[in-house]
Structures are given as C-alpha cells and as structure tokens.
C-alpha positions, 0 to 999 in steps of 0.5 A: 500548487502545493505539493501533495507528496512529501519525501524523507530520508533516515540514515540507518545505523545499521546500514543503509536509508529508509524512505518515508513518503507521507501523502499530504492532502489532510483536508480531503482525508488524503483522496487520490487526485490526479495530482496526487496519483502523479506524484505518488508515481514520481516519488516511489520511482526515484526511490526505486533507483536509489541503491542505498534505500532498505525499506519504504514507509508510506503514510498518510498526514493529518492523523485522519486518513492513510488514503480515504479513497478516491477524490469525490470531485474528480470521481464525480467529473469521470466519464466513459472516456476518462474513466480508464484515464483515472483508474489506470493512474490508480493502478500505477501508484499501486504498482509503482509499490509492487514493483519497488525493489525493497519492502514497503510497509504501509502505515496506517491511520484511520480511513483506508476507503476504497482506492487507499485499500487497494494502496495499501493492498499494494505494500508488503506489510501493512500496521494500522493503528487501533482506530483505523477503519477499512472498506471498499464501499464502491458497489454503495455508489452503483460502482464495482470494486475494481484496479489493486481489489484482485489482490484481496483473495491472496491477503483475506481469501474470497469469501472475506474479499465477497463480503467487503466488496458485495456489502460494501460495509466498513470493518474496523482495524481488530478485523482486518488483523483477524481476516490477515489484511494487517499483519500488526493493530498498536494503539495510536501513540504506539504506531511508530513503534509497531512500524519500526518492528518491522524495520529493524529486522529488515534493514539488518538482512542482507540487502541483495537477499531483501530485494531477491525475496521481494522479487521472488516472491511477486514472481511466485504469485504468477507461477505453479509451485514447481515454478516457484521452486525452480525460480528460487533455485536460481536465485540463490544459486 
C-alpha cells in the first residue's frame, strides 16, 4: 500500500530546518482515509520531537485539493459505533497541529471541503492560492458540521461560522481572506512565495521565543484575560 504522507526537510541558512508534509492521494482530491489520518498523526508527531525543526508547511498534492474532506468511501461504510472511531482520527490529525510545538502553516490549493477546512482551521496561519475553494457542506448530507468546526468563531466569528455551516455553500478564497480565514490569497504561480513570507520572519526569531508564543497563545484560548496575562509573565520571566 503507498504512502499517502510524504515528508521533506529544507535546512535553513538562517538556522535551523523546515518540515514540509504533502498529503498525497491526488486521485481522491487528498480525502482523509483512515490511512491517511494515521499517518498524517505519525508524521507531525515525529516532527514534533525534532529539536531543530522552526516551522511546518503542510500541503496537498496534485494541484487540486489541500484536503477535499473526508473520503466518500469510507464516510459512506460508518455507522453508530464506528462513527466516533472515524472522527476522533479526524480530530487528532487536527490536534497533532495544534499541539506541535512550532508554527505550522497551512498551504493551500484548490478544495479545502469540510474535514480539510477543519485541518487547515487547525494550523496557525493559513495562504491559499486564488482559486481555492472553501466550505463545510456536511448539513448538505443530513450531517452537522462537527470535530476542529469549534474553531471557526475564533477565526471568522459566528455569524460567518452560522452561514458556512447552516448553508452549507462554498465561498471562494478572495472571502475566506475578507472573513479572516486565510491571512495571505497569491495567484498560483506565486503560492510559494506567499508561504515563504511567513517563513522567513519566522525561522529568524529566536526559537525558544517561536515555540513559548505558540504555546502561549493555545493557552490564551482557554483562559480569562487576567489569566492570560499572568501566564505571559511567567513565561517571559
């Protein structure tokens, strides 16, 4: 069975590597399989434990799809027993990006549909090339938007996170930038570029400093702003 996750290192002149992990199932626009779930996990878990690496891109291949939801064919088998199975792998591959101690930047390249959104929800900046296309047309097939969706409102608020998900209709990559979904739209030719803007500021910071904000600010999520104030103190001092 091939590989549906690849890896690759750049070392960096100014310091330190750069992980790139390319989901690679073209044929299927990228979907979350099982397989693929697994592997994904794998993969930014071993990442995770390099000392070295300053930044993560994660992709889709193929030029069609960063992640074009979940696979159809596996979505289709589920029932109310291994429903929870599926998701919860959904949700780790969310997660392992969540937790990563260094920022991760989700590149992306036409569809990013339902559970691809939620990945890409997941990283911390996202740059999306002009024809992308984004949604979360799960209520479309009698299913509620569910898993990494929670963290919509922070990114586009709710009245945004109520539309794509009660509509279940598609918004092209000019809004997802507007709403604040992506940071960064580039024509295709230039999506390399755009990735690399973010990159370069960020493996010339100090790298404990990268990884002590990153983890600061998933605390802050949780937290009162008094809370959040006394948990930077203490990380800075």
């Amino acid at each position: 069975m091939a590989e549906l996750i690849k890896t690759s290192w750049v070392e960096r002149a100014e310091g330190g590597k750069v992980a790139r992990v390319v989901i690679d199932d073209a044929r299927r626009l990228n979907a979350m399989s099982r397989q693929m779930m697994t592997e994904f996990v794998a993969a930014i878990e071993a990442i995770s434990l390099d000392d070295d690496c300053r930044c993560v891109i994660v992709e889709g291949a193929g030029g069609r799809a960063f992640v074009g939801g979940a696979n159809i064919f596996e979505l289709a088998e589920l029932n109310k027993a291994t429903a929870r199975a599926f998701l919860t792998q959904v949700h780790r591959c969310c997660d392992a990006l969540r937790r990563c101690p260094v920022p991760v930047i989700a590149k992306i390249d036409g569809y990013c549909i339902g559970a691809g959104m939620e990945l890409a929800a997941a990283a911390d900046l996202r740059v999306a090339s002009e024809t992308s296309v984004f949604g979360m047309p799960e209520v479309a097939i009698g299913l509620p938007s569910v898993v990494e969706a929670s963290l919509f409102p922070g990114l586009i608020g709710w009245g945004r996170t109520r539309q794509i998900m009660l509509t279940g209709e598609n918004i092209d990559a000019e809004t997802a930038e507007r709403w604040g979904f992506v940071e960064t739209v580039a024509p295709k030719a230039a999506l390399e570029r755009a990735v690399e803007r973010f990159v370069l500021p960020i493996v010339k910071a100090g790298p404990r400093a990268i990884r002590s904000q990153k983890q600061l600010m998933r605390s802050w999520e949780a937290m009162s702003p008094v809370d959040a104030a006394r948990a930077g103190i203490d990380a800075l001092a």
